[in-house]
C-alpha positions in Angstrom: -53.5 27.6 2.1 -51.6 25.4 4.4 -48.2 24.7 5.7 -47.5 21.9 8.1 -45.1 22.1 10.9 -41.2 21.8 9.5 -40.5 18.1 10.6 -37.5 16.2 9.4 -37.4 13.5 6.6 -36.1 9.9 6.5 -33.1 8.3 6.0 -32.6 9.6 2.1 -29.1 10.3 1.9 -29.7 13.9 -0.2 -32.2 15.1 2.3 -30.6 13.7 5.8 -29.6 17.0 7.1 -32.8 19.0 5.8 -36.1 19.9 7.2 -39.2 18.9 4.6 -42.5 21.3 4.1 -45.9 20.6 2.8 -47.7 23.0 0.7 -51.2 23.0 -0.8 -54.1 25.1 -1.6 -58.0 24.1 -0.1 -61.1 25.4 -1.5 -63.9 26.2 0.7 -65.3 22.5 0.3 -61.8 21.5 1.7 -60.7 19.6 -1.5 -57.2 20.1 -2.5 -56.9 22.5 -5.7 -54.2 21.6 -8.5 -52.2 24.5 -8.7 -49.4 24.9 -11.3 -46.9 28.2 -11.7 -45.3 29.5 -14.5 -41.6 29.1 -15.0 -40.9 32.8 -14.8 -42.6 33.6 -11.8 -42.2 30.5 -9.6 -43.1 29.8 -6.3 -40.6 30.6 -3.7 -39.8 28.5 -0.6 -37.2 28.6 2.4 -36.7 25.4 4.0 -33.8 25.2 6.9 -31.5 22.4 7.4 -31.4 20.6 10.6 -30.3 23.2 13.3 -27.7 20.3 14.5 -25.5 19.7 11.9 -21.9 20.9 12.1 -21.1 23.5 9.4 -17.2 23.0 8.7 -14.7 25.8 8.8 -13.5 26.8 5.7 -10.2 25.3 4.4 -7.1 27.3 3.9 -5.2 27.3 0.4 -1.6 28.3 1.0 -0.9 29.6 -2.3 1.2 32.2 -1.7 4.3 29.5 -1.7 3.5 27.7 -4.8 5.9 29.1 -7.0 3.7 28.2 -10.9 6.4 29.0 -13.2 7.5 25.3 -12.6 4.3 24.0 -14.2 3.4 27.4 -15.7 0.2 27.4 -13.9 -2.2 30.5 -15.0 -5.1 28.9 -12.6 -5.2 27.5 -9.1 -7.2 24.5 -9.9 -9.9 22.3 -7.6 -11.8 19.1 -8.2 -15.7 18.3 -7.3 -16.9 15.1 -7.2 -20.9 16.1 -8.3 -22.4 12.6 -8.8 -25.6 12.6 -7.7 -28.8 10.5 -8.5 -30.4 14.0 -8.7 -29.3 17.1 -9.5 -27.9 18.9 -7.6 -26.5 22.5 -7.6 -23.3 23.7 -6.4 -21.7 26.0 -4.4 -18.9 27.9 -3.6 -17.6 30.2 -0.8 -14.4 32.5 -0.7 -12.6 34.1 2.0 -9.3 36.3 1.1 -7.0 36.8 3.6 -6.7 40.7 1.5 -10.3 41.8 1.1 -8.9 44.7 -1.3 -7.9 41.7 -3.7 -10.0 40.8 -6.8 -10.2 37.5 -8.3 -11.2 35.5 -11.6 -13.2 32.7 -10.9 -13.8 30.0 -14.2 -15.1 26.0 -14.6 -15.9 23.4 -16.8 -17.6 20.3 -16.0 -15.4 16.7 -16.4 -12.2 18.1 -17.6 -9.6 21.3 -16.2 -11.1 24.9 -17.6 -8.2 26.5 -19.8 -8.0 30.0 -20.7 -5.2 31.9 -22.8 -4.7 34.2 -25.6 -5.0 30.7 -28.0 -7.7 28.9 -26.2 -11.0 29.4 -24.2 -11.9 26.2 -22.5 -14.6 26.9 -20.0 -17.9 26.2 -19.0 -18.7 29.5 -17.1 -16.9 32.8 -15.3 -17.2 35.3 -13.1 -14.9 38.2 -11.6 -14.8 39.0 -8.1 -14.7 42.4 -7.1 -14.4 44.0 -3.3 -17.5 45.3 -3.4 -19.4 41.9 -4.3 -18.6 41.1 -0.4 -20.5 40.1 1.6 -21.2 41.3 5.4 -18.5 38.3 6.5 -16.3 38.9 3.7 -16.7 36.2 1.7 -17.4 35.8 -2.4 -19.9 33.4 -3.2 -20.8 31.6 -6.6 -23.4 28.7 -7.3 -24.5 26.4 -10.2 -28.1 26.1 -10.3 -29.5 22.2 -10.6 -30.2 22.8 -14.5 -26.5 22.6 -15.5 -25.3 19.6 -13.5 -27.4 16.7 -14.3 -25.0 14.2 -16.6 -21.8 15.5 -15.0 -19.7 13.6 -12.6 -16.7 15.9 -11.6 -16.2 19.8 -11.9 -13.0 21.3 -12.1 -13.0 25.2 -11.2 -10.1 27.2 -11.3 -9.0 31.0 -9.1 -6.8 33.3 -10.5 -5.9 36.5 -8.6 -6.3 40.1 -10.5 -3.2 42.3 -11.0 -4.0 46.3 -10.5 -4.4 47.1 -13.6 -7.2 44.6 -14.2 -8.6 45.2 -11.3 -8.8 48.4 -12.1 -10.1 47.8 -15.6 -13.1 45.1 -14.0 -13.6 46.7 -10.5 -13.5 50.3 -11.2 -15.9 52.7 -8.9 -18.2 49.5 -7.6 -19.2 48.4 -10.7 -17.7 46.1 -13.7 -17.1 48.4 -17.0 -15.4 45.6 -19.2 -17.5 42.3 -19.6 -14.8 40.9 -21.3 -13.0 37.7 -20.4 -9.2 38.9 -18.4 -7.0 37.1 -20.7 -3.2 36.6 -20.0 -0.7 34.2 -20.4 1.2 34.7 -17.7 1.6 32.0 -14.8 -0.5 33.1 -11.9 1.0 35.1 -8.7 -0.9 35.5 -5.5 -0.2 37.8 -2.9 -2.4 36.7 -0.2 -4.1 33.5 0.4 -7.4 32.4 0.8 -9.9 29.9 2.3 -12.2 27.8 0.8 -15.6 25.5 1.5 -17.9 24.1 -1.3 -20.9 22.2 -0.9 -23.9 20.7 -2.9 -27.7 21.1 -2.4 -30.7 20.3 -4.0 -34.6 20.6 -4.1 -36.8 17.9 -3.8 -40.3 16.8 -3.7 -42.2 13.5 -3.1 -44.4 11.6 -6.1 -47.4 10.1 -6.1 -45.1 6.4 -5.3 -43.5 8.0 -2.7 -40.0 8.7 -4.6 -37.9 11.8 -4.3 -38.0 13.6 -7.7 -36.8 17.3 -8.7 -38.8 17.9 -12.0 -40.0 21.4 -11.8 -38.2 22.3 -8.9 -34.7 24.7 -9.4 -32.1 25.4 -6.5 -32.2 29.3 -6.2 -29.4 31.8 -5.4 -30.7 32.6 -1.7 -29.5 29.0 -0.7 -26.6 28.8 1.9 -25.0 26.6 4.9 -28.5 27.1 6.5 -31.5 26.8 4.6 -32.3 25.9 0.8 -34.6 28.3 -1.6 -36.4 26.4 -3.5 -38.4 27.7 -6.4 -41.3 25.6 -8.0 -44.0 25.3 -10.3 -46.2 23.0 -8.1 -46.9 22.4 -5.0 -46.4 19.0 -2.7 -44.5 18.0 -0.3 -40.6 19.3 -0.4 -37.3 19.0 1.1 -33.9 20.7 0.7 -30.6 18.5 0.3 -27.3 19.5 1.8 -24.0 17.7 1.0 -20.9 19.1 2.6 -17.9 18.4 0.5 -14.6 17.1 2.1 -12.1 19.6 1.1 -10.6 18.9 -2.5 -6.7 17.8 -2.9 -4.9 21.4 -4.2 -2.5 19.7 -6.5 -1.2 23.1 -7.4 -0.1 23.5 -3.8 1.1 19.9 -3.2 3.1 19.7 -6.3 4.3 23.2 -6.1 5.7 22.0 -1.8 6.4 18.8 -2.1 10.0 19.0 -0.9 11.8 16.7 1.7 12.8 20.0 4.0 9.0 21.2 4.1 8.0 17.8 5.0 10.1 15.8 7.0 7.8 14.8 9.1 5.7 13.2 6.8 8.6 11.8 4.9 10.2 10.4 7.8 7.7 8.2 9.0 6.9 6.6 5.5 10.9 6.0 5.4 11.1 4.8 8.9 7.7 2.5 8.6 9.0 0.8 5.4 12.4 0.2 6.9 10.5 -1.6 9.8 8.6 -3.5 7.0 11.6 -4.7 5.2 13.3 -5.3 8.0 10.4 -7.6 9.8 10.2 -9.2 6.7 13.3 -10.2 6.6 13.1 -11.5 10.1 9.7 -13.5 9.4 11.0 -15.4 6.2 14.4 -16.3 8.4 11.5 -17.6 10.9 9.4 -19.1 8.5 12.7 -21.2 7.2 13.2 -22.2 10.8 9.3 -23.3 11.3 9.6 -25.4 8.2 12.4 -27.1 9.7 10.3 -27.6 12.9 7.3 -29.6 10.8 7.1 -33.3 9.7 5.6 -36.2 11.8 8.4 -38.2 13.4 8.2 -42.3 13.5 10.1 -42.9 16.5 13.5 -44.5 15.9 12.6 -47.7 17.9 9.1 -48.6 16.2 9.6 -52.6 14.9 8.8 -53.5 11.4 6.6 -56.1 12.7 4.5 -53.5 14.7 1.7 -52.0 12.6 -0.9 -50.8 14.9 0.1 -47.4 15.0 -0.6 -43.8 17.4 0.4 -40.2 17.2 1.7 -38.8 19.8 1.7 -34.2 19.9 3.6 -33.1 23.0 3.1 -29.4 23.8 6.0 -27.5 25.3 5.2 -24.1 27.4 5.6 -20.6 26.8 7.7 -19.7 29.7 11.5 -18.9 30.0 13.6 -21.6 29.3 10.6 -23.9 29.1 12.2 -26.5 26.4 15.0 -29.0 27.3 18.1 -30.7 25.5 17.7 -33.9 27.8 16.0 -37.2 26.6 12.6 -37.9 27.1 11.2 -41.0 27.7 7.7 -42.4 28.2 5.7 -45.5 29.1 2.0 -45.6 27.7 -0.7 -47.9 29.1 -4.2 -48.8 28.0 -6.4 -51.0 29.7 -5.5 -54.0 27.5 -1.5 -53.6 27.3 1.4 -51.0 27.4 3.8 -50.2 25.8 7.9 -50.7 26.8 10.2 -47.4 27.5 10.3 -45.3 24.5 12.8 -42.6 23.7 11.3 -39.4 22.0 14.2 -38.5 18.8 14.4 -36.9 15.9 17.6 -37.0 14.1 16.8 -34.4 11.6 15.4 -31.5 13.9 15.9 -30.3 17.3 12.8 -31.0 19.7 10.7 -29.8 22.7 12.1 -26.1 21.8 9.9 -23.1 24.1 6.2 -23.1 22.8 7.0 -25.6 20.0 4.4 -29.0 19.1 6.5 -31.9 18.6 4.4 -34.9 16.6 5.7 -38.7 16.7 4.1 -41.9 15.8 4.5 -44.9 17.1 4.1 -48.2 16.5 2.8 -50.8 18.9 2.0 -54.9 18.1 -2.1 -54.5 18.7 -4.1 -52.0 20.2 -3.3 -50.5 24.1 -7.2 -50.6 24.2 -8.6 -47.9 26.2 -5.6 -45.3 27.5 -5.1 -45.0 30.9 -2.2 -42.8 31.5 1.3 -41.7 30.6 4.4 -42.0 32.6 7.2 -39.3 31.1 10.3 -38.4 32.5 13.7 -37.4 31.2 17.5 -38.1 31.9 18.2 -34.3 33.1 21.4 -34.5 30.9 20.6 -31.5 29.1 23.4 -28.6 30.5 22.4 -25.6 32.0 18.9 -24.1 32.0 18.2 -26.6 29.5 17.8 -29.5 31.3 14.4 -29.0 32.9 11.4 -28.8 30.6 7.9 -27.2 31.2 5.5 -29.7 29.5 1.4 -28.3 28.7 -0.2 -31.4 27.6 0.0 -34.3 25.5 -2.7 -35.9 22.5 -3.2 -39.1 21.6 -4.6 -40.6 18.9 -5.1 -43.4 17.7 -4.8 -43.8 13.9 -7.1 -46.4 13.4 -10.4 -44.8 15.6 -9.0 -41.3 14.8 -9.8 -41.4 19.0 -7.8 -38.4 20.9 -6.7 -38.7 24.1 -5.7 -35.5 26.4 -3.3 -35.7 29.3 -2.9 -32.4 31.1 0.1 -31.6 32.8 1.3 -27.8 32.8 4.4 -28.8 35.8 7.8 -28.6 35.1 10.0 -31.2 35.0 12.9 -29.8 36.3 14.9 -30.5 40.1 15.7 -27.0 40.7 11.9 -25.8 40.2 8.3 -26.6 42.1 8.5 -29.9 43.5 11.4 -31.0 41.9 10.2 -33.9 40.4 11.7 -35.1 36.6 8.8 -37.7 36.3 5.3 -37.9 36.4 2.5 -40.3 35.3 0.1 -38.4 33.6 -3.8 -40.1 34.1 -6.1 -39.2 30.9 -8.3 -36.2 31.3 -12.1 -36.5 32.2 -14.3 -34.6 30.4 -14.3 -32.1 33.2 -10.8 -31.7 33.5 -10.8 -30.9 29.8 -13.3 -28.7 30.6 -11.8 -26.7 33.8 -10.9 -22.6 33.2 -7.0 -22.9 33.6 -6.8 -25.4 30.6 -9.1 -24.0 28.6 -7.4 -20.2 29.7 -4.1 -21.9 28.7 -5.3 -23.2 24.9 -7.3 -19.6 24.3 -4.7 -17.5 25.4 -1.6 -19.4 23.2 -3.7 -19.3 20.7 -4.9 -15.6 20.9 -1.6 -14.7 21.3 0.6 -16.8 18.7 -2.3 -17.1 16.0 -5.3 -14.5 16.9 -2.9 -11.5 17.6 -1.9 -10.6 14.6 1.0 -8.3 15.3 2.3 -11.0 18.1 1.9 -13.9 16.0 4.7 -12.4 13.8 7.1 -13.2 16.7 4.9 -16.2 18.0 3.1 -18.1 15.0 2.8 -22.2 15.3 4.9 -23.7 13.4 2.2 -25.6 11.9 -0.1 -22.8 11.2 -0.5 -22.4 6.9 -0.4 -18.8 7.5 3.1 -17.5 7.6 4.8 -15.0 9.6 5.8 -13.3 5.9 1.8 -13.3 5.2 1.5 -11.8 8.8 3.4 -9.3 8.4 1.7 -8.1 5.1 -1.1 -7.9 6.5 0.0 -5.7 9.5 1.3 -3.2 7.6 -1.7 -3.0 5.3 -3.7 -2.7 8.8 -1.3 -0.2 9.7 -1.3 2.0 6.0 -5.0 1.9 5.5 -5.7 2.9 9.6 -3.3 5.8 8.9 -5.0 6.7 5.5 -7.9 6.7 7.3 -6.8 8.9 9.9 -5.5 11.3 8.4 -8.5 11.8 5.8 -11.0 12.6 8.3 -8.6 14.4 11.2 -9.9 17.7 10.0 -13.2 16.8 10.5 -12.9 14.8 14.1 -11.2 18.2 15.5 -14.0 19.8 14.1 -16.4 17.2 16.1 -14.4 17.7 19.2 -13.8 21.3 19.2 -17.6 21.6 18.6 -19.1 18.6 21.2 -18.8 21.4 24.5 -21.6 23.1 22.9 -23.5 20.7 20.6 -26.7 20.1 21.0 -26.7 16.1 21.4 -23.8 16.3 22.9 -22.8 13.9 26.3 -20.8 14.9 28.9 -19.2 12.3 30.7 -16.7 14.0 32.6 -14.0 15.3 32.2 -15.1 13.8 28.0 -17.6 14.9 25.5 -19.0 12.6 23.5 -20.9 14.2 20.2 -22.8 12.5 17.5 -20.2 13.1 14.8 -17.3 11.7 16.7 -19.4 8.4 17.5 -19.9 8.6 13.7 -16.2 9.3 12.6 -14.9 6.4 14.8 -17.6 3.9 13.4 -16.4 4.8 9.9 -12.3 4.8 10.3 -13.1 1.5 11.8 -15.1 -0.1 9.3 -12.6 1.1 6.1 -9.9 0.5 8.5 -11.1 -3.5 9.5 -12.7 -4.3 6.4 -9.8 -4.4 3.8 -7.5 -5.8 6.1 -9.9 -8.5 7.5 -10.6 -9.7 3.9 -6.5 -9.7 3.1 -6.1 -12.0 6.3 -8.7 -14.1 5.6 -7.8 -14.5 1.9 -3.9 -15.6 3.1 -5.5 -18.0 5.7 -7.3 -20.2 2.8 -5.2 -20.3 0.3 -3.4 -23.9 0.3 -0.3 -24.7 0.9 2.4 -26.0 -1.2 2.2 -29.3 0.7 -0.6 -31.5 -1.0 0.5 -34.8 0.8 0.0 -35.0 4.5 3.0 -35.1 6.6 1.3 -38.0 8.9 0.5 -40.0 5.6 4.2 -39.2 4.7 5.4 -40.4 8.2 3.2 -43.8 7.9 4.3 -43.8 4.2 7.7 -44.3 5.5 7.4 -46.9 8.1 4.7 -49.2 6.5 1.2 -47.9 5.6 -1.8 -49.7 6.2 -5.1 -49.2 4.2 -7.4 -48.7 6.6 -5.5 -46.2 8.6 -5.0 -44.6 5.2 -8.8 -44.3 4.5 -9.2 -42.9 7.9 -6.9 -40.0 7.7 -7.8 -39.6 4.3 -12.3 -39.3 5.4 -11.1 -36.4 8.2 -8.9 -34.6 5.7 -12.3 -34.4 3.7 -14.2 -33.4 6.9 -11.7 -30.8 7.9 -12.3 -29.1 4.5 -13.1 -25.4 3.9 -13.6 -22.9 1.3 -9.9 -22.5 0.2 -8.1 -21.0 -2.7 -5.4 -22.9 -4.8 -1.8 -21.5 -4.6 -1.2 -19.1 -7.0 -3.7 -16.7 -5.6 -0.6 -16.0 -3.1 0.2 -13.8 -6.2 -3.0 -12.0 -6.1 -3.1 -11.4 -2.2 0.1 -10.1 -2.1 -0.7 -7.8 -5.4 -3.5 -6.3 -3.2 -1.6 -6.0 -0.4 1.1 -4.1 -2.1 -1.9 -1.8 -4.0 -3.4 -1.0 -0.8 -0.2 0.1 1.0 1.0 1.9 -1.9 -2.0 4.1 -2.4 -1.8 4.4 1.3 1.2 6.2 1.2 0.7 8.6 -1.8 -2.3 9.8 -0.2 -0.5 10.1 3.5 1.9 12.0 1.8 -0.1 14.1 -0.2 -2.3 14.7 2.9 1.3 15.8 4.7 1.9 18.2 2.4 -1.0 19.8 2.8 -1.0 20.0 6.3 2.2 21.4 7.1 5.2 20.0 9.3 3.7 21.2 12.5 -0.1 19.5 11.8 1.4 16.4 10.3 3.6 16.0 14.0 -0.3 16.4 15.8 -1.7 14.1 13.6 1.3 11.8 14.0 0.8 11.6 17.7 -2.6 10.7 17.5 -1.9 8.0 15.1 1.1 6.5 17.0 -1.3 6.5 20.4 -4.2 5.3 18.4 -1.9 2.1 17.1 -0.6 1.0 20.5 -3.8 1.2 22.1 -5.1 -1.2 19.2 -2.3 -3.6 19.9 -2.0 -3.3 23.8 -6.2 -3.4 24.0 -8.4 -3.9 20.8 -6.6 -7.1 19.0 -6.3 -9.0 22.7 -10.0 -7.8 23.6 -11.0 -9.1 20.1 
């Protein structure tokens, strides 16, 4: 015979955390003989797990406070998800807090095991008894790879003995009553108990390379640290190892779900939905006053005889009182004419408001030719701090060319500030000057922060922008649910990571951190189910259209005198400027998602709260509130 050195196997997801073995039998010409063993007297094989992976701690069921005789409980039941594209067997691990105590342990796969005076609903049993312990006090159970295959869930239910059936199924060290323990009384534990269940499986490699378990039958030797495998050939083999997350105890969460045991929990869902409602309130009172900021103005001193026409988008700053209430004027020249002084008005909305983008057209007899510059001032009659103005830029274009013109200003016009100047002739920007870091740092950072941030944009969204601060908002808060879901569902386990790192293996200490595999892994994953749903919500809300089917510049030219050519223009870079995009009653279905997401969200947080207690839901809570500023303050800027 021959065994080659234990090395570990692929990428297979049922044999990642295993070790794989080769076994055949050589004749003295060193062929390779066919061996085949009978079903009763296998061939029996020990293969370890990788030495690296973190066994989890055992999870505790508080059942001592569930009171059953509101549901009239007889069983504290559990779920297992067993789907598997192999069998698989399963296994179970029990640690009483009362090692005198005896328990009855029954299942039954895809549906809850019953068992009464009236009905016997199970798929399999077994007592245990004190002296079925084991060195580290713990009961085990497992069901062998021939009795899952076709079964996607098993629900397995503990009852604890009372001392007179212990005494009638534990007597002396050994059972004397095979019968079933049948009563019909709700169950009552006295002490509680921890739990861990997890899956493995046997496996060997075909002729085409393929994992298959024919022949091959998990035995009962199998634990957290190596698989026994019996078989009736021989090949190469490898043991699977699956650790469970720890099932929902319904029983428990039902049986505590009380405000007073769970303020915490309950609290914050309260709290966070009163901030939702109340931003959403504040974003559709914004979203009223952004409508009213739209529209493409024709200036109220264009001629009728003019039809040669450009539009003109002044940028006002960010800063403190960076928009006026005086009148601004301008002068703009080409290289084949100019234009008179011009007033900037609106007479339905106010204009050159703090960040806002104020669009005018105007009408001129024939072309200004090539621009050359601006010349804008204002009267300073506005009172207070809103007579100066902070202006970024200003873009022309001309309707007929579609040609843009940039002139760059970022000065205030404003006596009391800089140089004190109220006018300035603005010269077109070069190509360079388009080009230089402060402008284009100005345009990235207004636009990361009122359209790319998405918590900031709820304060700080253009006007213009389809996506509204309403829209925003949802999708915040379904960032927000989910990364909390998220969180909560693998806490355990990145404690577990971070208690273990010190000592692991492939751990790396940067001082004063440690850095192990698993936590790399766990942050990778909250990420990705964190990002994903809330990246696709955003980016279904940015492409659905907007109620407004008719451009506002063809409504503005509409209005003063429209010219066919300048239509056709506007009309070929509407066409250009097209994307994928959704019609308008998918709103209905984006919200709809929203609203599923945040709802399941919150049944599971709470759920998850229950079972954690008051004081564990107030550590985990601090983790998250951290964990969401830091993705604010740093991640969403940085991204």
């Amino acid at each position: 015979s021959r065994v080659d050195p234990l090395a570990s196997f692929g990428n297979f997801q049922n044999t990642n955390l295993s070790r794989s073995i080769s076994l055949s039998i050589i004749d003295q010409n060193g062929n390779e003989v066919s061996f085949e063993a009978s079903q009763n007297n296998p061939i029996q094989m020990i293969i370890p797990r990788d030495p690296n992976v973190l066994i989890p701690s055992m999870y505790l069921q508080n059942v001592t406070s569930i009171n059953s005789t509101i549901n009239n409980l007889l069983f504290n039941y559990h779920y297992i998800n067993i789907t598997s594209s192999l069998p698989i067997s399963v296994h179970f691990e029990i640690h009483s807090l009362n090692r005198s105590l005896t328990y009855l342990f029954i299942y039954k796969f895809d549906q809850t095991p019953q068992l009464n005076s009236s009905i016997n609903l199970i798929d399999g049993w077994t007592i245990f008894c004190p002296f079925n312990l084991t060195n580290d006090d713990i009961y085990r159970y497992f069901i062998d790879n021939q009795q899952t295959p076709t079964h996607p869930s098993l629900i397995f239910g503990i009852r604890e003995l009372n001392s007179t059936e212990t005494n009638n199924y534990c007597l002396n060290n050994s059972s004397i009553n095979r019968s079933l323990p049948i009563t019909d009384q709700p169950f009552n534990f006295t002490s509680n108990y921890k739990l861990r269940t997890y899956t493995s499986g046997c496996y060997y490699l075909d002729e085409n390379n393929q994992w298959k378990s024919d022949g091959l039958t998990v035995g009962p030797l199998t634990n957290l640290y190596e698989t026994e495998c019996l078989s009736t050939h021989l090949t190469t083999f490898a043991g699977g190892f699956i650790v469970l997350p720890a099932p929902i105890n319904w029983s428990y969460v039902l049986a505590n779900a009380d405000f007073m045991r769970n303020k915490t929990v309950y609290l914050t869902i309260i709290i966070t939905s009163i901030i939702y409602i109340i931003l959403m309130i504040y974003a559709r009172f914004k979203d009223k006053k952004d409508f009213e900021k739209l529209g493409v103005t024709p200036l109220a001193d264009n001629h009728k005889s003019d039809h040669y026409y450009y539009q003109i988008l002044v940028f006002t700053g960010l800063r403190t009182n960076a928009g006026t209430d005086s009148k601004v004027y301008f002068v703009l020249s080409g290289d084949d004419d100019q234009t008179q002084i011009r007033l900037f008005s609106d007479p339905h909305r106010k204009i050159f408001q703090r960040g806002g983008i104020d669009s005018f057209i105007i009408a001129v007899p024939k072309s200004l030719g090539l621009l050359n510059y601006i010349r804008i001032w204002h009267d300073n009659t506005g009172e207070g701090s809103s007579a100066s103005w902070y202006l970024k830029y200003i873009i022309v274009r001309d309707l007929q060319s579609m040609d843009k013109s940039h002139f760059i200003s970022q000065q205030w016009f404003a006596v009391e500030k800089d140089d004190g100047r109220i006018e300035r002739i603005l010269s077109i920007a070069s190509e360079a000057e388009k080009q230089k870091f402060s402008y284009v740092l100005s345009k990235k950072a207004y636009h990361s922060i009122s359209d790319g941030h998405l918590w900031f944009s709820i304060f700080s969204r253009p006007p213009s922008n389809k996506f509204t601060r309403v829209q925003r908002c949802t999708c915040c808060f379904v960032l927000f649910f989910s990364s909390m879901l998220i969180n909560i569902m693998y806490y355990d386990l990145s404690n577990e990571a971070k208690a273990s790192s010190e000592t692991h293996s492939g751990a790396l200490l940067i001082s004063p951190f440690y850095i192990a595999p698993q936590q790399i892994g766990i942050g990778i994953m909250v990420e990705l189910f964190t990002l994903i749903p809330s990246l696709l919500i955003v980016q279904f809300f940015r492409r659905i259209r907007s109620r407004q089917h008719i451009s506002r510049l063809h409504e503005a030219l509409y209005k003063i005198k429209p010219s066919q050519k300048t239509s056709t223009n506007i009309h070929a870079i509407k066409k250009k400027q097209c994307s994928i995009s959704f019609p308008r009653w998918c709103l209905f279905i984006a919200y709809g998602l929203s609203m599923i997401i945040i709802v399941i969200s919150i049944f599971f947080i709470i759920v998850r709260g229950i079972e954690f207690g008051d004081v564990k839901t107030q550590q985990w809570l601090t983790s998250v509130v951290t964990g969401f500023f830091s993705s604010v303050i740093l991640t969403q800027p940085i991204k």
